[in-house]
C-alpha positions as CSV (number, residue, x, y, z in Angstrom):
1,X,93.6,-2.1,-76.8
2,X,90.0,-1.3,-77.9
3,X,87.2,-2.1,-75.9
4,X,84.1,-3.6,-77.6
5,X,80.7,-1.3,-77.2
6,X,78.3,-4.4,-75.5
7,X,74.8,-4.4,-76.3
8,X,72.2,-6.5,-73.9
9,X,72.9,-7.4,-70.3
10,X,74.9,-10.5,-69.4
11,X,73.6,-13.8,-67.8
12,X,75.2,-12.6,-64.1
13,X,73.5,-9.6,-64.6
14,X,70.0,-10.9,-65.5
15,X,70.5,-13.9,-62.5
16,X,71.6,-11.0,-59.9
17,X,68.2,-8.1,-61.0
18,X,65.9,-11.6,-60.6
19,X,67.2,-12.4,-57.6
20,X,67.2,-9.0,-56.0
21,X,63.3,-8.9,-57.3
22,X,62.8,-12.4,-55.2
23,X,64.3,-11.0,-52.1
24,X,61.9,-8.4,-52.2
25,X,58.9,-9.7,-53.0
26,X,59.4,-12.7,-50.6
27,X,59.9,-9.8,-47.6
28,X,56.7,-8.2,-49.4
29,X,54.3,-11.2,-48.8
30,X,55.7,-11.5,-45.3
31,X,54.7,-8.2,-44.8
32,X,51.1,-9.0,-46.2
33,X,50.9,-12.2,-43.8
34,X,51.9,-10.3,-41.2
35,X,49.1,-7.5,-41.8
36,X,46.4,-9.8,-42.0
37,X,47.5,-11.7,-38.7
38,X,47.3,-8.3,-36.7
39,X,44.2,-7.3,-38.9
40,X,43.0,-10.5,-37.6
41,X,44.1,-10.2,-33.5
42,X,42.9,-6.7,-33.4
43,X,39.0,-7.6,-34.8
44,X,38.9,-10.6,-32.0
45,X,40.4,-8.1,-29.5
46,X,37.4,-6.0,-30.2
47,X,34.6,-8.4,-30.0
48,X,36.0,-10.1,-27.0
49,X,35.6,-6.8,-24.8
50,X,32.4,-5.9,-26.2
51,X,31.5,-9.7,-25.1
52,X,33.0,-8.9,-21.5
53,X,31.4,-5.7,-21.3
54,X,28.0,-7.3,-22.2
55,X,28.5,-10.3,-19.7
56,X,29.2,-7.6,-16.8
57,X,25.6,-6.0,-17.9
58,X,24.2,-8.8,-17.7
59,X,25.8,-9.8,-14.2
60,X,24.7,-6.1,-12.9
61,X,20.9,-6.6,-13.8
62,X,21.0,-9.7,-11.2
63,X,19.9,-9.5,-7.4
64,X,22.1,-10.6,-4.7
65,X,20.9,-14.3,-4.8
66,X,21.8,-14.1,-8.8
67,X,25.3,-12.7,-8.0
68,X,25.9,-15.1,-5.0
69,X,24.8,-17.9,-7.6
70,X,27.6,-16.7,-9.9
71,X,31.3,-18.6,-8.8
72,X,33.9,-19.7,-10.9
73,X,33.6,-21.8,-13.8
74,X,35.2,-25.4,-14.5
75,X,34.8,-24.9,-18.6
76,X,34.7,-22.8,-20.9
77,X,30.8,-21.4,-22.0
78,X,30.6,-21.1,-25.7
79,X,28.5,-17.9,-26.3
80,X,25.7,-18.3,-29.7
81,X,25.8,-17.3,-32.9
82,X,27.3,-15.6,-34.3
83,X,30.0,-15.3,-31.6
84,X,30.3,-18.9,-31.9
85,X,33.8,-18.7,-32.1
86,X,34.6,-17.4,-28.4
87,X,33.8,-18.4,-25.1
88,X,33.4,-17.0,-21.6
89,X,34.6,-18.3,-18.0
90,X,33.7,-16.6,-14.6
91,X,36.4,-16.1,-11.9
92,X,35.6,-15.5,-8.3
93,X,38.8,-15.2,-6.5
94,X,38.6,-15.7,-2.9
95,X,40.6,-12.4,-2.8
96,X,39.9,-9.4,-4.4
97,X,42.8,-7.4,-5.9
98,X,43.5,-5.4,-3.1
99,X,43.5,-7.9,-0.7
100,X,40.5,-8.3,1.0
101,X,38.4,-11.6,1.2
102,X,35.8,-11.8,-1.3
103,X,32.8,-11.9,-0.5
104,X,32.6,-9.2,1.9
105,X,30.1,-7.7,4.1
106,X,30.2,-4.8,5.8
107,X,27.8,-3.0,7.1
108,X,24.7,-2.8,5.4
109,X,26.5,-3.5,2.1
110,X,27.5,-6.4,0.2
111,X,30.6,-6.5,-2.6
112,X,31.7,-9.3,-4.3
113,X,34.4,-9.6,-6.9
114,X,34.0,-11.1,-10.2
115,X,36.3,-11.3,-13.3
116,X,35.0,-12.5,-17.0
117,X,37.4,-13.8,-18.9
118,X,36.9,-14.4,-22.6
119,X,38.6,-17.1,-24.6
120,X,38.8,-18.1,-28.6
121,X,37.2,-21.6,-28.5
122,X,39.8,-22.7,-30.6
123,X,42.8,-22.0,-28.0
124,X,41.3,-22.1,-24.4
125,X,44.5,-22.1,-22.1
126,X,44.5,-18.0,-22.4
127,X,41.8,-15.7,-22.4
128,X,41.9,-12.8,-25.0
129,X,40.9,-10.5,-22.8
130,X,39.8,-10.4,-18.9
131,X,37.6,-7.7,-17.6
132,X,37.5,-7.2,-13.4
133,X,34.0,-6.2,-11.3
134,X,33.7,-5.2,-8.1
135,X,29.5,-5.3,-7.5
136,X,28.7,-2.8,-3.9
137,X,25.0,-3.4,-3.3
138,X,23.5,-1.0,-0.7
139,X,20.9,-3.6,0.9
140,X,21.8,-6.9,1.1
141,X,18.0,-8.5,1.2
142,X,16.8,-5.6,-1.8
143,X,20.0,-6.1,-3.9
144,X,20.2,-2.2,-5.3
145,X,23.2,-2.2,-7.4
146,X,24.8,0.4,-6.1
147,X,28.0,0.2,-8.9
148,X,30.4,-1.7,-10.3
């Protein structure tokens, strides 16, 4: 018996190399959509704690009456542009962390506890990121922050 030299691939062949190239450029875009989703958590990660960390400086520039003024939110605050896309709430738990009732005095000293939490507007049942303050004051009537 003598076999025939074959020149050119075969249909099979051809269907099998296309589909193996569809396999793998279907788990390439996946890959891409996945990049650009963590790209995308990452950045509003970011800019949600530098929005916490500017609400808590602005929290620590206020005097006692300003801090006892602060208690917990019912909505969710939309901050300006361009941050128009997040939002901010204010927490005061009646307890702080480690247990002890907020607001406490003791002393000559006054702490509170206050947590900021930031939100995307467009999905406010979870904040993005939730930053905890403790504020000491060393006079109670003078309001000298003391720290955080």
């Amino acid at each position: 018996m003598r076999f025939r030299k074959r020149k050119g691939t075969s249909l099979i062949e051809a269907a099998v190399s296309i589909a193996l190239i569809g396999i793998t450029l279907l788990w390439a875009a996946k890959l891409y959509s996945n990049s650009l989703k963590n790209t995308n958590t990452t950045s509003n990660i970011e800019i949600a704690a530098q929005l916490a960390s500017d609400k808590i400086e602005y929290l620590k520039k206020l005097d006692k009456d300003g801090i006892d003024s602060i208690s917990t939110s019912s909505s969710v605050t939309q901050f300006p542009s361009p941050y128009q896309h997040f939002g901010y709430k204010y927490t005061v738990p009646s307890t702080t962390p480690d247990g002890q009732q907020n607001p406490t005095e003791q002393n000559d000293e006054y702490i509170k506890y206050i947590e900021v939490d930031i939100y995307l507007m467009s999905d406010t049942s979870k904040p993005i990121i939730k930053m905890e303050c403790n504020f000491l004051r060393e006079d109670k009537s003078n309001g000298k922050n003391l720290g955080l």
